[in-house]
C-alpha positions as CSV (number, residue, x, y, z in Angstrom):
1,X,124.7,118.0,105.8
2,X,123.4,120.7,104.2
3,X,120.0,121.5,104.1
4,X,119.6,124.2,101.5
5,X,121.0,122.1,98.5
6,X,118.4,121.4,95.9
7,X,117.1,118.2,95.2
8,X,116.6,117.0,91.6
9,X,113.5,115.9,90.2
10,X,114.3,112.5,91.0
11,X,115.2,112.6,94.1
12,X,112.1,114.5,94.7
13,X,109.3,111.8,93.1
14,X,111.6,108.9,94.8
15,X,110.9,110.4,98.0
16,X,107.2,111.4,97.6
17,X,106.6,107.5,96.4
18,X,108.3,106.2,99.8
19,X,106.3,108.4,101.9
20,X,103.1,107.6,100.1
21,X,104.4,103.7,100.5
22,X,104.8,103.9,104.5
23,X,101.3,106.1,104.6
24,X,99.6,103.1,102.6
25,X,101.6,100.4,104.8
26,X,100.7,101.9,108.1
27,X,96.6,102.6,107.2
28,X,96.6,99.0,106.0
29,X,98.6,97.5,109.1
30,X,96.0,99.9,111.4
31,X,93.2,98.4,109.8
32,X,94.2,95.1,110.3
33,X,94.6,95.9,113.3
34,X,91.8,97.0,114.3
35,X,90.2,93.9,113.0
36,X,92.5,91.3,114.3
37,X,91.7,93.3,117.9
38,X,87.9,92.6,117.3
39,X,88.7,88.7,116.0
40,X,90.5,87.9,119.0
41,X,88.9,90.5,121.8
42,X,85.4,87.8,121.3
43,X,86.8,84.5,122.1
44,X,89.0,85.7,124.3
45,X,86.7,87.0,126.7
46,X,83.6,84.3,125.6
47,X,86.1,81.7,127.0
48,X,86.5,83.4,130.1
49,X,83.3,83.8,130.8
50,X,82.7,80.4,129.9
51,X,85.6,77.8,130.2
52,X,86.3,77.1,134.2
53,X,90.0,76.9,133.1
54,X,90.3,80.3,131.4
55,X,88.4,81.6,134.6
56,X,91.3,80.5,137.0
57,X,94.1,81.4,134.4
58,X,93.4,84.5,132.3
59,X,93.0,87.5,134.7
60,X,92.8,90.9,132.6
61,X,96.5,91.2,131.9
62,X,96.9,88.1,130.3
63,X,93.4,88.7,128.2
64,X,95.4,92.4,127.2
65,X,98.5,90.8,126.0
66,X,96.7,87.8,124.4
67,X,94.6,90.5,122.2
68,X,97.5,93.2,121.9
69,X,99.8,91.0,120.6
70,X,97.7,89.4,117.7
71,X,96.9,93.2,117.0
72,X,100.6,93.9,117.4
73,X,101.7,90.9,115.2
74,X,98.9,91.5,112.4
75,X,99.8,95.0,112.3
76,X,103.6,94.3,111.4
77,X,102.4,91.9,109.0
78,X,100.0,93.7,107.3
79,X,102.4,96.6,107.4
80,X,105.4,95.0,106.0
81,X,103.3,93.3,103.1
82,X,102.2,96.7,102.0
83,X,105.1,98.4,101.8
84,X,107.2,95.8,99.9
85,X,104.2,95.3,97.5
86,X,103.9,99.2,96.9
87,X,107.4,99.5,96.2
88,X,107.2,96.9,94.0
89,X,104.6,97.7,92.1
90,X,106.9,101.8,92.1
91,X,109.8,99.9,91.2
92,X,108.7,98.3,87.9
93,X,106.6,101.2,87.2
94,X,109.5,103.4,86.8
95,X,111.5,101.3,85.2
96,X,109.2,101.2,82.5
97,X,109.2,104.9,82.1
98,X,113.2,104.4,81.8
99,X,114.8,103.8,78.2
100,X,117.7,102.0,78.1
């Protein structure tokens, strides 16, 4: 492909508006993040410091991949919501600006 063709206008805004969609998606899936981290990182280690069971089961690997994958899975979630709302939101904004 070439890479010294021009673009048109369109092609231009439509591109802008789906890299400002991922940047939204991915600060909103870090956030959540972040927080589902914090929401799980206190029981989890209150009931291992607590609960005689979750002392004998639960060394620190399974307390990592307990919290990283809530952070994981919210993050995708989040993530995925953001995007597909953004571009929806794009999507019937510029249709509007279209005349049939």
């Amino acid at each position: 492909m070439a890479k010294n063709v021009a673009q048109s206008p369109l092609e231009r805004t439509s591109h802008s508006l789906a890299k400002q969609c991922a940047h939204e998606g991915v600060m909103a899936g870090a956030k959540a993040a972040v927080i589902a981290s914090v929401a799980t990182a206190i029981p989890t280690f209150a009931s291992v410091r607590m609960l005689p069971w979750a002392r004998a089961n639960l060394n620190h690997t399974a307390q990592a991949l307990i919290i990283s994958t809530v952070a994981g899975a919210a993050y995708f979630i989040v993530a995925d919501k953001t995007v597909l709302a953004t571009a929806r939101r794009n999507s019937f904004k510029n249709a509007s600006n279209i005349e049939p």
